[in-house]
TORMARVEX-856461 format. One record per residue (C-alpha): residue in three letters; x, y, z. Coordinates in steps of 0.25 Angstrom, whole numbers, plus 2048, in hexadecimal, padded with zeros to 3 digits. Example, Ala and Ser with C-alpha at 12.3 -4.5 7.8 and 13.67 -1.06 7.14 Angstrom:
2
[lumnu 'Ala', [831, 7EE, 81F]]
[lumnu 'Ser', [837, 7FC, 81D]]
//
This chain:
233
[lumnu 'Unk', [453, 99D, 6DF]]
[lumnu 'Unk', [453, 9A0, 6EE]]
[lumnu 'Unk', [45D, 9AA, 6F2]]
[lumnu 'Unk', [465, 9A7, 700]]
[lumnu 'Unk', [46F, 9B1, 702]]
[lumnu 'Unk', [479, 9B9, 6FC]]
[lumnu 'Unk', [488, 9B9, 6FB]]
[lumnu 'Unk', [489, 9C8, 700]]
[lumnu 'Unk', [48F, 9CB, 70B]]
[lumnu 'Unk', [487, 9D4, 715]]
[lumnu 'Unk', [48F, 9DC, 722]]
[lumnu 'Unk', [480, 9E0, 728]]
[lumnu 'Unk', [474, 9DA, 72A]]
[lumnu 'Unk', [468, 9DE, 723]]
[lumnu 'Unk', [461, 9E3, 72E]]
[lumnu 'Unk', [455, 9E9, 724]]
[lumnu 'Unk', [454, 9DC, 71D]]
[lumnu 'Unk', [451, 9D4, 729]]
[lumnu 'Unk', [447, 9DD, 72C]]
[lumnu 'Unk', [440, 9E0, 71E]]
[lumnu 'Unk', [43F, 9D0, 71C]]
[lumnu 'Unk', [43B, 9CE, 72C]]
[lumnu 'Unk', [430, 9D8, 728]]
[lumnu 'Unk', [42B, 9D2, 71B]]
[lumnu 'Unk', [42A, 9C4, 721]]
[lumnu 'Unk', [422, 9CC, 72E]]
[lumnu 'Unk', [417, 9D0, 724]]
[lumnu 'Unk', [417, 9C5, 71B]]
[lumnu 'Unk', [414, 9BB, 729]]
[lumnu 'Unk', [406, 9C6, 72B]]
[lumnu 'Unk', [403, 9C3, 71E]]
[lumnu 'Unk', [401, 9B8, 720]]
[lumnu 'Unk', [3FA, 9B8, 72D]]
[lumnu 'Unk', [3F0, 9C2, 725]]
[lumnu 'Unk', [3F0, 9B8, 71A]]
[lumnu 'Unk', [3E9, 9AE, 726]]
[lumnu 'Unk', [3E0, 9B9, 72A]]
[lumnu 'Unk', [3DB, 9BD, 71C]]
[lumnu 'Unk', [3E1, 9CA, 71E]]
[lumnu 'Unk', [3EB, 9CC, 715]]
[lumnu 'Unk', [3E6, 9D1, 708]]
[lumnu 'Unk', [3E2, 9DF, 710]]
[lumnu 'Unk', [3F1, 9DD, 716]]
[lumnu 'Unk', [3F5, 9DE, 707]]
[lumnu 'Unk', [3EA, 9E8, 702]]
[lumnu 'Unk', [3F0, 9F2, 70C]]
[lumnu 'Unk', [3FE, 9F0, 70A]]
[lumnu 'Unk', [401, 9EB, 6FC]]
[lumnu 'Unk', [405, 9F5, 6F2]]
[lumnu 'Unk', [3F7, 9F7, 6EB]]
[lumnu 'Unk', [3FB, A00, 6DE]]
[lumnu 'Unk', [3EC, A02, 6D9]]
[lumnu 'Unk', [3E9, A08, 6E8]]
[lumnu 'Unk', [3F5, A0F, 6E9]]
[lumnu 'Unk', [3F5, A16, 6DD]]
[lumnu 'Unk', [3E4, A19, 6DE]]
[lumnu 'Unk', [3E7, A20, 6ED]]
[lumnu 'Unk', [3F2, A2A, 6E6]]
[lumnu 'Unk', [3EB, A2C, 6DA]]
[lumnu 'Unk', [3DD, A2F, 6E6]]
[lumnu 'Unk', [3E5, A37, 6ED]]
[lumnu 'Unk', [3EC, A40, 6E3]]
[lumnu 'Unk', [3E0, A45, 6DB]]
[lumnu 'Unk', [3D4, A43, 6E4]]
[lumnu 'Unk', [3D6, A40, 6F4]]
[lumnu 'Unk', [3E3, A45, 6FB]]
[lumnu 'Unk', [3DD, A3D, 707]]
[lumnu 'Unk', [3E2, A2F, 6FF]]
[lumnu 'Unk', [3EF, A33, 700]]
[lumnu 'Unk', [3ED, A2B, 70E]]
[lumnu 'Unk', [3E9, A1E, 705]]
[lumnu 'Unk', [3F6, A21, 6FF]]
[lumnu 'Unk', [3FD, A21, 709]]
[lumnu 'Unk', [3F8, A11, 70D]]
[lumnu 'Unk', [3FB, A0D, 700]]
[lumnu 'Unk', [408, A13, 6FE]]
[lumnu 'Unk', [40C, A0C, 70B]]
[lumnu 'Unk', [40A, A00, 705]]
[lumnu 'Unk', [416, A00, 6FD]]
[lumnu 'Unk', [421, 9FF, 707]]
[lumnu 'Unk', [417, 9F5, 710]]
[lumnu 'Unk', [414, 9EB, 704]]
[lumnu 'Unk', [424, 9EA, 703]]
[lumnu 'Unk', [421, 9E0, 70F]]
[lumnu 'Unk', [414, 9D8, 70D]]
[lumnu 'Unk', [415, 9CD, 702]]
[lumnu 'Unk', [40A, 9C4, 6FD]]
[lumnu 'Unk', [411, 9B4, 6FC]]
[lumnu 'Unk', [41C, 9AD, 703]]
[lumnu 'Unk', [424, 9AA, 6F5]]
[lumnu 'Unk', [424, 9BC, 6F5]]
[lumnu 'Unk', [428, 9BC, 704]]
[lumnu 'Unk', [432, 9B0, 703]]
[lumnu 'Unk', [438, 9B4, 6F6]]
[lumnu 'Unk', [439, 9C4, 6FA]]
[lumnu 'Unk', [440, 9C2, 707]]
[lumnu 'Unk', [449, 9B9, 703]]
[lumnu 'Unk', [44F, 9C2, 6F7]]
[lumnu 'Unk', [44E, 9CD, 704]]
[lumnu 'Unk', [456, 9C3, 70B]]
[lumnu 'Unk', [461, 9C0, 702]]
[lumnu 'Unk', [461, 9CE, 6FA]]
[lumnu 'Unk', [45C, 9D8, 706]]
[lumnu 'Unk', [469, 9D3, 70C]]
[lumnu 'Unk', [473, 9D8, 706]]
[lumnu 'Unk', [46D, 9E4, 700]]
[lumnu 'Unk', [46B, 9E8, 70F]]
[lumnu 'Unk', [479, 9E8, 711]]
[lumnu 'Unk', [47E, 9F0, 705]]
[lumnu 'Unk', [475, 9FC, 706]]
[lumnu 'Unk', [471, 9FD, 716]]
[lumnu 'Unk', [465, 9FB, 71E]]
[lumnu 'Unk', [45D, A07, 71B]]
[lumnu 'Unk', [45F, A07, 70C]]
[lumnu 'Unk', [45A, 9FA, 70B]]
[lumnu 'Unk', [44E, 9FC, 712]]
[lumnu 'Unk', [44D, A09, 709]]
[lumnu 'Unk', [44E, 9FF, 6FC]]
[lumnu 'Unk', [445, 9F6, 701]]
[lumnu 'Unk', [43A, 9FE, 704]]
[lumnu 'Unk', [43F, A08, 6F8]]
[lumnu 'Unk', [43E, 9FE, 6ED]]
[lumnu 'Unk', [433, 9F5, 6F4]]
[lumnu 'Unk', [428, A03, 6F2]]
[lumnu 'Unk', [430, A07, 6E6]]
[lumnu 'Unk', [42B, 9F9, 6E0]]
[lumnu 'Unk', [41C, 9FB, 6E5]]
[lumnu 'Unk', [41D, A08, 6DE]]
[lumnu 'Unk', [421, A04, 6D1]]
[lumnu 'Unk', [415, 9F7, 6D2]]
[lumnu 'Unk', [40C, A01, 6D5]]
[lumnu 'Unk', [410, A09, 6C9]]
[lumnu 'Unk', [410, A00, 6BE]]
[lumnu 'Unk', [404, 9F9, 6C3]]
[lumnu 'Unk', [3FB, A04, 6CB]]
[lumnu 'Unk', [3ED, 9FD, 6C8]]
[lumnu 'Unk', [3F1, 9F0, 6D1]]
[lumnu 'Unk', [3EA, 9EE, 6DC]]
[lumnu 'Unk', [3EE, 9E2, 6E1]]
[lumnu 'Unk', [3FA, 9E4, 6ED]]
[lumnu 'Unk', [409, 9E3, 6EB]]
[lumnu 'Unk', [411, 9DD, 6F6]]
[lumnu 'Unk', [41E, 9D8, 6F9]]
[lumnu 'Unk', [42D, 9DD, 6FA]]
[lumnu 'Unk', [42F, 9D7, 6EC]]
[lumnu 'Unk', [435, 9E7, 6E8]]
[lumnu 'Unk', [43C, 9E8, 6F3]]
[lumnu 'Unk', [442, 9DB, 6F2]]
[lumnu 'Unk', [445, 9DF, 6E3]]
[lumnu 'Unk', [44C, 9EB, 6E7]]
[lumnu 'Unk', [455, 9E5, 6F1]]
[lumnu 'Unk', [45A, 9DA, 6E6]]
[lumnu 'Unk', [45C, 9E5, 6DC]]
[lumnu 'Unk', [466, 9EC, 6E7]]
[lumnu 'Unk', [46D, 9E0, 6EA]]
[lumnu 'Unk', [470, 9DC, 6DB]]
[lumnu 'Unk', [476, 9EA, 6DB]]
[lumnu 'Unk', [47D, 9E8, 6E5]]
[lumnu 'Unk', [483, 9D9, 6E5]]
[lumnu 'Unk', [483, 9D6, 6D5]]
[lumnu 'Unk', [48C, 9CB, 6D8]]
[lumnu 'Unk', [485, 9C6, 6E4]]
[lumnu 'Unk', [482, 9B7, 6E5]]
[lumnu 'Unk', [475, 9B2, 6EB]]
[lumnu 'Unk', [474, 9A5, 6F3]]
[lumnu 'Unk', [468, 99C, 6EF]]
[lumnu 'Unk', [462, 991, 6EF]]
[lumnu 'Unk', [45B, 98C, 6E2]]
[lumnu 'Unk', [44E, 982, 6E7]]
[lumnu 'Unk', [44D, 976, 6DC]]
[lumnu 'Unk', [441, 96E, 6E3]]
[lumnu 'Unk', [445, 968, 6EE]]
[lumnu 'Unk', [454, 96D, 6ED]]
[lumnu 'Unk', [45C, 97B, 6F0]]
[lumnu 'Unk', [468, 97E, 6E8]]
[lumnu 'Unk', [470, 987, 6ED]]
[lumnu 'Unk', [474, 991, 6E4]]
[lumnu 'Unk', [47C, 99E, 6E2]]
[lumnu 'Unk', [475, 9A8, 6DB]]
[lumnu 'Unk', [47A, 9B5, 6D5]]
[lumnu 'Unk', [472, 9C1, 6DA]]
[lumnu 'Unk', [46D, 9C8, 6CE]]
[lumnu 'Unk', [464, 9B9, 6CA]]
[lumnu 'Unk', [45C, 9BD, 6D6]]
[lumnu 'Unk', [458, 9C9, 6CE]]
[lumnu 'Unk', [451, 9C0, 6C3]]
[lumnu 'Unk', [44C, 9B5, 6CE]]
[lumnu 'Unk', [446, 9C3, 6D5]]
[lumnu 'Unk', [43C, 9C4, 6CC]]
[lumnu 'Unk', [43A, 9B8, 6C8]]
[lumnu 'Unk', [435, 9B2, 6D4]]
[lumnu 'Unk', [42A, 9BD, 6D6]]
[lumnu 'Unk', [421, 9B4, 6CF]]
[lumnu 'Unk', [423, 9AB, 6DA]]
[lumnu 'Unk', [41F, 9B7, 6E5]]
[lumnu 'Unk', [410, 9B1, 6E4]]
[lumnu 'Unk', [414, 9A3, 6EA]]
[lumnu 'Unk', [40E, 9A1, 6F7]]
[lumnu 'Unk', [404, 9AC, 6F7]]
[lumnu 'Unk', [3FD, 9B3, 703]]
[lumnu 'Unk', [3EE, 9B2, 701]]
[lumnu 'Unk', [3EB, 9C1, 6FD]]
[lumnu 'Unk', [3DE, 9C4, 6F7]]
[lumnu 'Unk', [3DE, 9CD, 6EC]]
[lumnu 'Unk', [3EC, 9C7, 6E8]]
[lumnu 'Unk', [3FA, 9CF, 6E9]]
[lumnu 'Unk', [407, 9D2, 6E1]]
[lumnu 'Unk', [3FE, 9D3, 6D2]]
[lumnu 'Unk', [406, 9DF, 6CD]]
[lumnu 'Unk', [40C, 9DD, 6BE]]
[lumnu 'Unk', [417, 9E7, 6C2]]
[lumnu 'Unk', [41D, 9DF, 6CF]]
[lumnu 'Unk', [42A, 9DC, 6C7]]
[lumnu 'Unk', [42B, 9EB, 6C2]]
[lumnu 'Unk', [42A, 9EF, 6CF]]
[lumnu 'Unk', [437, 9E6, 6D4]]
[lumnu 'Unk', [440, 9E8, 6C8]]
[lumnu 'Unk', [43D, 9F7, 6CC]]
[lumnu 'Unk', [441, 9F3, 6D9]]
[lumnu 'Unk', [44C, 9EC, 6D6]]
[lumnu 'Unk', [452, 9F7, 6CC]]
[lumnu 'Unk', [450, A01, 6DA]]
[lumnu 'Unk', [459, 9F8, 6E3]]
[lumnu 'Unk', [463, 9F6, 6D8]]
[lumnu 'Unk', [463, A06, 6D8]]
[lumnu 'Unk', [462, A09, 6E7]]
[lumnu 'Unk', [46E, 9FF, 6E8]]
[lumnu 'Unk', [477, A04, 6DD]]
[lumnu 'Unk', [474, A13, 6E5]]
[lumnu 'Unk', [477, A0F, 6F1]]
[lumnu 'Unk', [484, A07, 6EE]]
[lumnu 'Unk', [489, A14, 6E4]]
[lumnu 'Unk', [487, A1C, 6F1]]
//
């Protein structure tokens, strides 16, 4: 299933959208310019959310070198940052459209700087709760899948009645379909074991955590919450 559009009606244009999507594609074209060079697995180690390094920096600087809380600081950092860097075309295509059709909307009903506040909000919150539940990885965690994740949850909140335009692709043949919103809950997580088509060549691989999908639902429960709260105000 390939969502299109909605049948929402929108008054504003989703300024934050544009620019959140505009920025994902931005990094994901360097990528792949570090990917020629051979660059791109220090690009990753850097900025991907690395839960083993994380949780060894706080751990050095709590009980043994105050100094490290500077390392902390680095890896902290990555959480917001690896929101925007992701590790195959199928996770890039497949998050960006869902920002596309969903982000939409969701913009609309709850503002510009509240659903910049979500995004990045639920996006870390989703990091966090990977790098809890698996604290000895130490292979990177990219992509906005949490944030993506989040966004769907406020939108199903929102418009439980909403239909989504789509097309279904048969081979060589698109049927266009209307789709209820909620079915792209299911087909959310379902397609993550498609997210490692079209892979970027990282050494060391990316994405390996057993908890990836705990970390979404979490996600997806904190938009559905952020919307209900916003919507009751």
């Amino acid at each position: 299933m390939i969502p299109v559009s909605d049948n929402v009606i929108k008054w504003n244009k989703p300024i934050i959208n544009y620019w959140l999507i505009g920025i994902n594609i931005s990094i994901f074209l360097w990528e792949i310019y570090l990917a020629i060079n051979d660059n791109l697995g220090n690009f990753i180690n850097n900025w991907g959310i690395i839960p083993a390094q994380t949780n060894g920096a706080i751990t050095n600087a709590v009980f043994y070198n105050s100094a490290a809380w500077i390392v902390v600081f680095w890896r902290l950092l990555s959480l917001p940052i690896a929101l925007f860097i992701h590790s195959s075309f199928s996770q890039i295509l497949g998050n960006m459209l869902f920002l596309w059709v969903f982000g939409q909307s969701v913009e609309a009903a709850i503002g510009q700087r509240r659903y910049i506040v979500l995004y990045l909000a639920s996006g870390i919150f989703c990091g966090m709760v990977q790098s809890f539940f698996d604290p000895n990885l130490t292979i990177p965690i990219v992509g906005a899948n949490g944030a993506i994740a989040s966004i769907l949850g406020a939108y199903i909140m929102k418009y439980p009645q909403a239909r989504i335009y789509s097309v279904l692709p048969l081979i060589f043949v698109y049927i266009p379909v209307e789709l209820p919103a909620f079915l792209y809950v299911c087909w959310w997580f379902v397609q993550q074991a498609f997210y490692g088509i079209g892979s970027l060549n990282i050494p060391g691989g990316v994405n390996q955590s057993h908890f990836a999908l705990w970390g979404q639902f979490a996600a997806l429960v904190t938009g559905a919450a952020f919307m209900r709260m916003v919507t009751r105000r």
